[in-house]
C-alpha positions in Angstrom: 119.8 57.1 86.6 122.9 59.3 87.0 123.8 61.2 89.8 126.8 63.9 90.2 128.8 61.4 92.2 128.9 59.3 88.9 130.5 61.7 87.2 134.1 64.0 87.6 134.1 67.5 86.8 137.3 69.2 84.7 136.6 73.1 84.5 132.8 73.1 85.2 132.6 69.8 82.7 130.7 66.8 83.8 132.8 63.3 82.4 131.7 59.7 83.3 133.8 58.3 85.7 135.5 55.8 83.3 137.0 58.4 81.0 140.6 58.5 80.6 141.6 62.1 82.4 143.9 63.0 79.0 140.4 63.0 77.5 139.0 65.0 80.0 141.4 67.2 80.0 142.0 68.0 75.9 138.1 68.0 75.8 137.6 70.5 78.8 140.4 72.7 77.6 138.5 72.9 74.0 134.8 74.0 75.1 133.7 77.0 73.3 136.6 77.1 71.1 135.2 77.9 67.6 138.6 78.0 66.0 139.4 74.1 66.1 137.9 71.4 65.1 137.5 68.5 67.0 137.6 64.5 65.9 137.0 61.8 68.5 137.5 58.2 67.8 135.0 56.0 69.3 135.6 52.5 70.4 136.7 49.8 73.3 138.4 51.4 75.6 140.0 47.9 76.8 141.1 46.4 73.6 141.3 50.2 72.3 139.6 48.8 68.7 138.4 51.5 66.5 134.6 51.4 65.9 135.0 53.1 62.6 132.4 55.7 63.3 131.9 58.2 60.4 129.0 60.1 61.9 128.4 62.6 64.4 132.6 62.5 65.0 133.5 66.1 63.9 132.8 69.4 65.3 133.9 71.6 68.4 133.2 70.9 71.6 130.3 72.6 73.4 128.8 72.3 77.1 125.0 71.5 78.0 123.0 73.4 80.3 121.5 72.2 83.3 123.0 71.1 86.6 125.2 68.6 84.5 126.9 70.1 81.6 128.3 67.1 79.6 130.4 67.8 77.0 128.7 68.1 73.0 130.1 67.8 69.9 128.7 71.0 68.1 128.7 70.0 64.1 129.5 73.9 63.0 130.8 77.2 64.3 127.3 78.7 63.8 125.2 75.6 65.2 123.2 76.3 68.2 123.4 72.8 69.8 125.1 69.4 69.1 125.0 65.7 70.3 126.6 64.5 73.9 129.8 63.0 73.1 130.6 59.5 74.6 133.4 60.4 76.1 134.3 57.0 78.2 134.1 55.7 74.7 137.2 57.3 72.8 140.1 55.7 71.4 141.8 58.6 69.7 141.2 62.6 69.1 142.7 64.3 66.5 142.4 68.2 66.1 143.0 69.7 62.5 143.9 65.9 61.6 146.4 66.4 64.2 146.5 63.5 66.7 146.5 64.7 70.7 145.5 61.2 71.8 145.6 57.8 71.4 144.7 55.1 73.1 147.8 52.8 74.0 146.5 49.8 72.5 144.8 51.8 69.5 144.2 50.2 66.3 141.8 50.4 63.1 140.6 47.0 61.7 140.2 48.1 58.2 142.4 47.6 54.8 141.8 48.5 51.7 141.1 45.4 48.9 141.1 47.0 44.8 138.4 50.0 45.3 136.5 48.7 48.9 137.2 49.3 52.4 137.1 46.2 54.0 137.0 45.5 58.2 139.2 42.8 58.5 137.7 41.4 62.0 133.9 41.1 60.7 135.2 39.9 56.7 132.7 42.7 55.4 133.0 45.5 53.1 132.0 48.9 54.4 132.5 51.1 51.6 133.1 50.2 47.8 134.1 53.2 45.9 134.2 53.8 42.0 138.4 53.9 41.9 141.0 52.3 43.9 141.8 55.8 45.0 138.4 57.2 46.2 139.0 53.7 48.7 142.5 54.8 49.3 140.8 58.4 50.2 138.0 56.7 52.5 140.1 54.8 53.8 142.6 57.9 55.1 139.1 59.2 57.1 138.6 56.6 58.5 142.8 57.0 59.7 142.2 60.5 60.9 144.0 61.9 57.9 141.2 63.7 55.9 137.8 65.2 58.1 135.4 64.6 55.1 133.9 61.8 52.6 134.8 62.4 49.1 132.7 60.0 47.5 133.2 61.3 43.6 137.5 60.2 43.4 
C-alpha cells in the first residue's frame, strides 16, 4: 500500500514518484480547467513505445478527494467524476490535438496496410475499416491528430 512519501505533490496534486516532472507539471497546471481538453498517451516510459490506448484517454483533468488527490481524467465538462490517470505511464499529451509533450524516445508501432491498422511489433491487425481512408482516419487517432473514432469513412 501507498503512502504520501511514495508520491510528489505539484500544486496540492499527488504524482507517483516515477512520473516525469514535465508531466506533472502540464497535468497540475490543467486541473479544473473545463476549457481544454486533455489527451495522454500511455505507454513504456523506458523504451517510450506507444500502447495505442483508445479508451479512457480524453477528457480534462480533475483531482480526487481524500488525503491523496491523484490526478482524474474527467470524460466531459459536465461529468461529476472520472478515472485516475496513470500518470508514470505517459508517453505523450496533446491538448486540442496540440502536442505539449513527448517522450524523447516516443514512437507509435502502427502502419496502415489497404483499409487495416496494423501494429507492426505484434504482426496483428487492430482495426480493419470499410475504406482505405476510414484506416487512414483511425490511424491519425491513434497519431494524436483527430480526438474521436469515425468508424462510417
Amino acid at each position: 500500500m501507498k503512502t504520501i512519501n511514495d508520491y510528489k505533490v505539484v500544486n496540492g496534486t499527488y504524482f507517483d514518484n516515477r512520473t516525469n516532472d514535465k508531466v506533472c507539471s502540464i497535468l497540475a497546471n490543467y486541473v479544473g480547467c473545463r476549457y481544454q481538453r486533455v489527451r495522454v498517451f500511455y505507454g513504456n516510459t523506458e523504451s517510450g513505445k506507444d500502447w495505442c490506448e483508445c479508451y479512457d484517454v480524453i477528457g480534462y483533468i480533475g483531482r480526487s478527494c481524500g488525503s491523496i488527490k491523484i490526478p482524474l481524467l474527467i470524460p466531459t465538462k459536465n461529468s461529476l467524476g472520472g478515472g485516475g490517470i496513470l500518470d508514470h505511464c505517459i508517453v505523450k499529451i496533446t491538448i486540442d490535438k496540440r502536442v505539449v509533450y513527448e517522450h524523447p524516445k516516443y514512437h507509435c508501432p502502427i502502419e496502415v496496410r489497404g483499409n487495416e491498422v496494423w501494429d507492426v511489433e505484434k504482426n496483428q491487425c487492430i482495426f480493419r475499416g470499410k475504406s482505405e481512408k476510414a484506416a487512414k482516419r483511425e490511424f491519425a487517432f491513434f497519431k494524436g491528430e483527430y480526438n474521436t473514432h469515425n468508424y462510417s469513412a
